[in-house]
C-alpha positions as CSV (number, residue, x, y, z in Angstrom):
1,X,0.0,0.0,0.0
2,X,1.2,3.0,-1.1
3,X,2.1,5.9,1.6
4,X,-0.2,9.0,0.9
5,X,1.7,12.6,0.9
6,X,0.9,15.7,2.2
7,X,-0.5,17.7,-0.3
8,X,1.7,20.9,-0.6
9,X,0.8,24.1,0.8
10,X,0.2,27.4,-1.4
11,X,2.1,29.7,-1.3
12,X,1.1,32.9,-0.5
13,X,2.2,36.6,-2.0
14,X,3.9,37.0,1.4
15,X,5.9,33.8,1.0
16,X,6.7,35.3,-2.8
17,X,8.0,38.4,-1.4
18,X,9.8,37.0,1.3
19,X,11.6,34.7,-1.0
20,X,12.3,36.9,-3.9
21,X,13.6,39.4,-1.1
22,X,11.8,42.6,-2.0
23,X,10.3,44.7,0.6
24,X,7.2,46.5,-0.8
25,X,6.5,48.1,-3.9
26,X,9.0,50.2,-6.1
27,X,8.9,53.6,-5.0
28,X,7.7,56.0,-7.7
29,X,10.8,57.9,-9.3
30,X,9.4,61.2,-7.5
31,X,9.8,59.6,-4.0
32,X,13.2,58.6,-4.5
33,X,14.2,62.4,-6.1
34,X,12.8,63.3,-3.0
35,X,14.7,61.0,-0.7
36,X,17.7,62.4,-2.4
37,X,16.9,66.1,-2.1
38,X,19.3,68.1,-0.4
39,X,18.3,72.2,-0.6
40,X,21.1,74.5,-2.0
41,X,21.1,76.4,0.8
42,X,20.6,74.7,4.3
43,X,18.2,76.2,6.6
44,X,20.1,76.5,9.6
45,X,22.9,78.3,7.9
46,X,24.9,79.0,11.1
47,X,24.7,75.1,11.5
48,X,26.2,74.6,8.2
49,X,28.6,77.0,9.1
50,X,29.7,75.6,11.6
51,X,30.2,71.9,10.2
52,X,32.0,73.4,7.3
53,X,35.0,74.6,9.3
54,X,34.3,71.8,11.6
55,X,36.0,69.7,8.4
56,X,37.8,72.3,7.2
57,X,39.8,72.2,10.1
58,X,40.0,68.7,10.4
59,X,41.7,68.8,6.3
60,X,43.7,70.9,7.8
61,X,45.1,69.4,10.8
62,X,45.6,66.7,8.2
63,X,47.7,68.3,6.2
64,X,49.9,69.9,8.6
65,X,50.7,66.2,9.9
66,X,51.3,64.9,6.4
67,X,53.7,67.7,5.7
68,X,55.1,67.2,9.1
69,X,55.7,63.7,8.2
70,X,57.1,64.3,4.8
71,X,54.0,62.6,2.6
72,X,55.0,63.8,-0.9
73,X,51.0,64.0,-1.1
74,X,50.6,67.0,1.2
75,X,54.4,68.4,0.5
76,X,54.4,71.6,-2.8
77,X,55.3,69.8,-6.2
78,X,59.0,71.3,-6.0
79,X,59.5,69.7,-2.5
80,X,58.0,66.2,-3.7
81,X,59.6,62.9,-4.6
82,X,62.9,61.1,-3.6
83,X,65.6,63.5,-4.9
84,X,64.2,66.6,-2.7
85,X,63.4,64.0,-0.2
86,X,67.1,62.8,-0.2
87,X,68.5,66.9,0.2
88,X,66.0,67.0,3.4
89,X,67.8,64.6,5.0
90,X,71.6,65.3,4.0
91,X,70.8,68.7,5.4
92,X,69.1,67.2,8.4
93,X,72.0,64.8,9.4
94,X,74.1,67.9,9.9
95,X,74.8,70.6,12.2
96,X,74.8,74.0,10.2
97,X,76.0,77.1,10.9
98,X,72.5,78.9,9.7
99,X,70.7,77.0,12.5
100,X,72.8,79.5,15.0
101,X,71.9,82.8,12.9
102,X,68.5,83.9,14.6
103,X,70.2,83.9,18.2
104,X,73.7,85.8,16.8
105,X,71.0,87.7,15.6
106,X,69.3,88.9,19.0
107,X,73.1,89.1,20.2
108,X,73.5,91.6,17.8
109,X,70.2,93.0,19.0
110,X,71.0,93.2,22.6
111,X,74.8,94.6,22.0
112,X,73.4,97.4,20.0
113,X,71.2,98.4,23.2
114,X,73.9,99.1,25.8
115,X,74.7,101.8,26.4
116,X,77.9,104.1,24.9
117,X,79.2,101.4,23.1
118,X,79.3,102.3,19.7
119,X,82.2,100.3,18.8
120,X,80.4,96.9,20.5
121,X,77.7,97.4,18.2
122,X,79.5,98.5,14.9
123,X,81.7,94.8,15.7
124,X,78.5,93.3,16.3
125,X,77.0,94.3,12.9
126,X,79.9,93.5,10.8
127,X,80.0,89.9,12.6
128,X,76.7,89.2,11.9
129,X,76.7,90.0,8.0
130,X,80.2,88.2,8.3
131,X,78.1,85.3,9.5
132,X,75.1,85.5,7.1
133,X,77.4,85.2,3.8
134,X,79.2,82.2,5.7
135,X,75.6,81.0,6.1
136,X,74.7,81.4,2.5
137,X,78.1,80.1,1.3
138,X,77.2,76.6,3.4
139,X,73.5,76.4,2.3
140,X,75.2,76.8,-1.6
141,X,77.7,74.5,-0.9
142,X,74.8,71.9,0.5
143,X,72.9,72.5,-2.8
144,X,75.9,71.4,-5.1
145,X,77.0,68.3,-3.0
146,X,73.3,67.1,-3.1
147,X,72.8,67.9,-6.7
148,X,76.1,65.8,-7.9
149,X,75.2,62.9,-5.8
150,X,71.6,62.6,-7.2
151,X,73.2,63.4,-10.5
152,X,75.8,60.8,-10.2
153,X,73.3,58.1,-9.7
154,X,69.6,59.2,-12.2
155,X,72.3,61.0,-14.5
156,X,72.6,64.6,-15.2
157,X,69.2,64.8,-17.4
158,X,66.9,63.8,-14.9
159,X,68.5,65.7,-12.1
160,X,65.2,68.6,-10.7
161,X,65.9,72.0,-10.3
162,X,65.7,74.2,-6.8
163,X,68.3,71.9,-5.5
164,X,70.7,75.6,-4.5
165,X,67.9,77.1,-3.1
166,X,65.9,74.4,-1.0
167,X,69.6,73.4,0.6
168,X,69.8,76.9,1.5
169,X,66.4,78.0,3.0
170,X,66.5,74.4,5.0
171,X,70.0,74.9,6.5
172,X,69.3,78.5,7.4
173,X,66.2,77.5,9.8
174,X,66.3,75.7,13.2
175,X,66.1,72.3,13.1
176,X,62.8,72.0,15.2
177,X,61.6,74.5,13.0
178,X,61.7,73.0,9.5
179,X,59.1,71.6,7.6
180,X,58.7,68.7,7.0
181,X,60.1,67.8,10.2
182,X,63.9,66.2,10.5
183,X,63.3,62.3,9.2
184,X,67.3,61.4,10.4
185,X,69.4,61.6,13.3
186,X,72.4,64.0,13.6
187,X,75.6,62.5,12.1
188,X,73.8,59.6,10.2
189,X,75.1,58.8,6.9
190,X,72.6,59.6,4.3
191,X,73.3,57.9,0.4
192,X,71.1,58.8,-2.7
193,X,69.6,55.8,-3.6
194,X,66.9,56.6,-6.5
195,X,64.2,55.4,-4.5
């Protein structure tokens, strides 16, 4: 004798909808503009104020670490890619003299305050413009040595330019001040590799 089945169960539209995994009907193309509709100009303006230097500020702050860090994507074109990357740090690894030329500088300051000494402060000038060209002669000097090692291993064609003056402004700020900030030691060795 033969066992009798259940007889199956209809379905229901439920069951269909549940199964084909839609949610209701399709929402008319008016009802989904308006789900998207975002006015021109918000109505609480001070609000949108607000949240626009909210972000603003927070790009910034971004930026300013990325610089700090040396990311070539927040850095200016000139200062970007491996060869300006390499003169940061050959500069960084040293001591230079233009690090010490904003103090000489309030020495000169101070020495042309005292009182009846005109000679202390004529000496004083004349050291401190001594100083600056001994300054600019080591940022120069920075720029060539830089610029013939990068040269020496991409070739002399695909050497950039600014090497003179980016060796200069860098060795003529304090260390803590530069920008991006120092990514060596003092005194490590520092080789151009390309890369």
């Amino acid at each position: 004798m033969a066992k009798q089945q259940p007889a199956p169960e209809e379905a229901t539209p439920e069951d269909a909808q549940a199964i084909s995994g839609k949610k209701g009907p399709t929402p008319k193309r008016r009802e989904r503009e308006a789900e998207n509709f975002k006015p021109l100009v918000p109505e609480d303006r001070k609000e949108a104020r607000r949240q626009a230097q909210a972000k603003m500020r927070t790009e910034q702050a971004k930026a300013r670490e990325g610089m700090a860090r040396g990311d070539d994507r927040y850095l200016r074109p000139g200062e970007r890619g491996p060869q300006k990357r390499f003169l940061r740090d050959f500069v960084d690894a040293r001591i230079t003299l233009g690090e010490f030329l904003i103090p000489a500088m309030f020495l000169v300051i101070f020495a042309t305050m005292l009182p009846q000494s005109m000679n202390a402060a004529t000496y004083a000038m004349i050291a401190i413009w001594a100083f600056l060209l001994l300054c600019v002669a080591e940022g120069i000097l920075y720029g060539v040595i830089t610029r013939r090692k990068v040269a020496e291993v991409v070739g002399e064609d695909k050497v950039e330019k600014g090497f003179i003056m980016q060796a200069l402004s860098r060795s003529m700020q304090m260390r803590f001040l530069r920008m991006p900030k120092a990514q060596v030691k003092r005194f490590e060795k520092v080789e151009f590799t390309g890369r």
